[in-house]
C-alpha positions as CSV (number, residue, x, y, z in Angstrom):
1,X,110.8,-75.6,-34.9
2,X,107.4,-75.5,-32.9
3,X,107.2,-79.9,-33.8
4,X,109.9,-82.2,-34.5
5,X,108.6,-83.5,-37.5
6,X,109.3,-80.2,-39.5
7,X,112.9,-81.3,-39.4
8,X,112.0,-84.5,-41.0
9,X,111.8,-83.3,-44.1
10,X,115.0,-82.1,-44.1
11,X,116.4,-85.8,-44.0
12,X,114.2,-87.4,-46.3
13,X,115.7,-85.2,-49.2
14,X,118.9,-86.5,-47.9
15,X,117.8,-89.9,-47.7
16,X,116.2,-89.9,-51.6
17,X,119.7,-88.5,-52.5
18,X,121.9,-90.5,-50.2
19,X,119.9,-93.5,-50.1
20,X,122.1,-96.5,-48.7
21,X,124.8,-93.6,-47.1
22,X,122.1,-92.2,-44.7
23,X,120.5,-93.5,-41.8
24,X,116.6,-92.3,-41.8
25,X,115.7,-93.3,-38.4
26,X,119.2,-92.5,-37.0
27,X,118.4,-88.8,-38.2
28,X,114.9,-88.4,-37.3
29,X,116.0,-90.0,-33.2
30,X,118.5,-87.1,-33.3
31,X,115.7,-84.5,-33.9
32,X,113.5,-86.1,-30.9
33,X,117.2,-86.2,-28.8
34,X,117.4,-82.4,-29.0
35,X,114.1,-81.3,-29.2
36,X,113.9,-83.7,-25.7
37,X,116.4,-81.2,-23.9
38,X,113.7,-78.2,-25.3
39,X,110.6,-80.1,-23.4
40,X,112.7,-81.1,-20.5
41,X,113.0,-76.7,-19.9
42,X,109.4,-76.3,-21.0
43,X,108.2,-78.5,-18.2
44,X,110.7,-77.4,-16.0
45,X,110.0,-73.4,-16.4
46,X,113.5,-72.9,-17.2
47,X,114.6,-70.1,-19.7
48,X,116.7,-70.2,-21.8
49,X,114.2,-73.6,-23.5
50,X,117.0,-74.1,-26.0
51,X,120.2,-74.4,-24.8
52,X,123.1,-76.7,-25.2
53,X,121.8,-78.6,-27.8
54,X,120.9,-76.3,-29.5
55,X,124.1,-75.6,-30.0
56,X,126.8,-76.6,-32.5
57,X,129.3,-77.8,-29.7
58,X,126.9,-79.8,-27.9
59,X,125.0,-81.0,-31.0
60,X,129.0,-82.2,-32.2
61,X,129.2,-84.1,-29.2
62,X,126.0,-85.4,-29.4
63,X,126.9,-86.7,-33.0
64,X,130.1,-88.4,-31.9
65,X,128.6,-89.7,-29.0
66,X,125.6,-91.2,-30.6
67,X,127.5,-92.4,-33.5
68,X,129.9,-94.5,-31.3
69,X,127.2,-95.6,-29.2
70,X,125.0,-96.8,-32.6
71,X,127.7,-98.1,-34.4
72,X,127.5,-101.7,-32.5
73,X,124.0,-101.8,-33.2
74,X,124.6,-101.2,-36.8
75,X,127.2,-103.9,-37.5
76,X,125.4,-106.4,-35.4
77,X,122.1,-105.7,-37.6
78,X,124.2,-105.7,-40.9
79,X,125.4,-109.1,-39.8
80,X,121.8,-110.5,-39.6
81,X,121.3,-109.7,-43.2
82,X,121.2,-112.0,-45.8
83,X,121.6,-109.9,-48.4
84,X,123.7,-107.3,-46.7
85,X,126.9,-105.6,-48.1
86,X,129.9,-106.0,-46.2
87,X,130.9,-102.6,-44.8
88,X,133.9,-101.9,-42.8
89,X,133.5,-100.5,-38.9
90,X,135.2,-97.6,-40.3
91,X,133.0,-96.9,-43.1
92,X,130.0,-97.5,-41.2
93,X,131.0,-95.1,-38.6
94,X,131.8,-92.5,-41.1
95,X,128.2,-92.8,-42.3
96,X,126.9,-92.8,-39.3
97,X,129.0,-89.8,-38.1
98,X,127.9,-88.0,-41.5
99,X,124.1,-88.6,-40.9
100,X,124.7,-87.2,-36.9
101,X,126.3,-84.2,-37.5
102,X,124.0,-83.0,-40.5
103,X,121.2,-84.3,-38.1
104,X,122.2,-82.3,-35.4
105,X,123.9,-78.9,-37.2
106,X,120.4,-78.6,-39.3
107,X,118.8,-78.9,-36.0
108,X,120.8,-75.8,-34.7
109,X,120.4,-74.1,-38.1
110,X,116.7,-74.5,-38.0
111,X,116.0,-73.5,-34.3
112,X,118.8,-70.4,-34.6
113,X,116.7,-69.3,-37.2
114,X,113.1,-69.6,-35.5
115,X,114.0,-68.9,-31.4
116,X,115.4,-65.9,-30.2
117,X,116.6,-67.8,-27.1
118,X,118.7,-69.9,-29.4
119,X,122.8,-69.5,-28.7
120,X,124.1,-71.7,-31.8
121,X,127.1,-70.0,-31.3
122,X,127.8,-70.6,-27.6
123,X,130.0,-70.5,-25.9
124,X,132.1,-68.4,-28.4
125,X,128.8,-65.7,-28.8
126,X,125.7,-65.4,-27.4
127,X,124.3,-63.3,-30.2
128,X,122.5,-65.6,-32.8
129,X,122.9,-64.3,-36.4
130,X,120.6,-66.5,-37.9
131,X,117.5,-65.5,-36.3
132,X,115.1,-64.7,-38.7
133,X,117.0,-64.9,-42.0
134,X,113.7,-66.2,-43.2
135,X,110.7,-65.6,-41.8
136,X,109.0,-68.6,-40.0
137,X,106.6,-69.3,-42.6
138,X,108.4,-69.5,-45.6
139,X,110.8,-71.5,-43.0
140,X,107.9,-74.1,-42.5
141,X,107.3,-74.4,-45.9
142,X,110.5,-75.3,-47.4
143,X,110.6,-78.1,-44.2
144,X,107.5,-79.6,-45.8
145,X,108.2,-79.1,-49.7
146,X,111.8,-80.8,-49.1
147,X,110.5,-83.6,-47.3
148,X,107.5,-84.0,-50.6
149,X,110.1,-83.7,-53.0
150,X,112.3,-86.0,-51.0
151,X,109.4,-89.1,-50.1
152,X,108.9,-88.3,-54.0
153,X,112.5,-88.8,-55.2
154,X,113.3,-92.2,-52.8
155,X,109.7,-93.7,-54.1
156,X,111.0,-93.3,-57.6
157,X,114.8,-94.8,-56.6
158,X,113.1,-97.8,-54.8
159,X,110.9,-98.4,-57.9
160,X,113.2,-97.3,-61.0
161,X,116.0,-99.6,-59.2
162,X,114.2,-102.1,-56.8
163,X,116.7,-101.2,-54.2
164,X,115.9,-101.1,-50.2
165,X,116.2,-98.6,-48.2
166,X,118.4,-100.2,-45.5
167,X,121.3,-97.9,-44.8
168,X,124.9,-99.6,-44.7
């Protein structure tokens, strides 16, 4: 994706269908994590711009990692809730873990099917098959209609049911 924010909408129609199992803002720091690694190469002139990242080993580790790394955060802000629900380390991680790697594969999804110099596959194949399945319009698009349909959806949950947002 030429911006970040195209693979926000991705997340918000997970979030308006997962509502307290997702983490929002975990998701969207993920995009901005790997697109970061694309910027560093832009300003450094280095080709491949998407590299290992972008692929689904590295974006697996970046999903464990980040989920570990998170997860103290997460129960220490759960415990500062009033009115907060009391999850289990293990469930939160799995959460967390679940929101990270469908962060990060979409994210290699996405880009394998936009950038040539994409390698989702490394470092089993070089060749990316997904690369242009759809052309980049229509690609655009669908990043913007699910993230309407998604704001949509979670407005009317938060409404129909009064409940928050805050992920477990």
């Amino acid at each position: 994706m030429p911006f970040t924010p195209f693979h926000f909408g991705v997340g918000l129609a997970m979030k308006s269908v997962l509502l307290r199992r997702f983490h929002l803002g975990f998701f969207i720091a993920l995009q901005v994590v790997i697109d970061l690694e694309s910027l560093y190469n832009l300003v450094q002139h280095r080709y491949p711009v998407h590299r290992f990242l972008h692929t689904f080993v590295g974006a697996t580790l970046l999903a464990v990692a980040s989920s570990a790394l998170v997860l103290p955060m997460v129960i220490w802000w759960r415990g500062t809730q009033e009115n907060a629900a009391v999850s289990s380390p293990g469930r939160i991680f799995a959460s967390l873990l679940a929101t990270a790697l469908f962060a990060t594969w979409s994210h290699v999804v996405l880009d394998g099917i936009m950038h040539k110099d994409a390698q989702p596959f490394w470092p089993i194949s070089a060749a990316n098959p997904m690369l242009r399945l759809i052309g980049v319009g229509p690609l655009h698009l669908a990043c913007v209609a699910l993230g309407l349909l998604g704001g949509y959806v979670l407005a009317l949950r938060i409404a129909m049911t009064d409940d928050r947002i805050a992920s477990p």
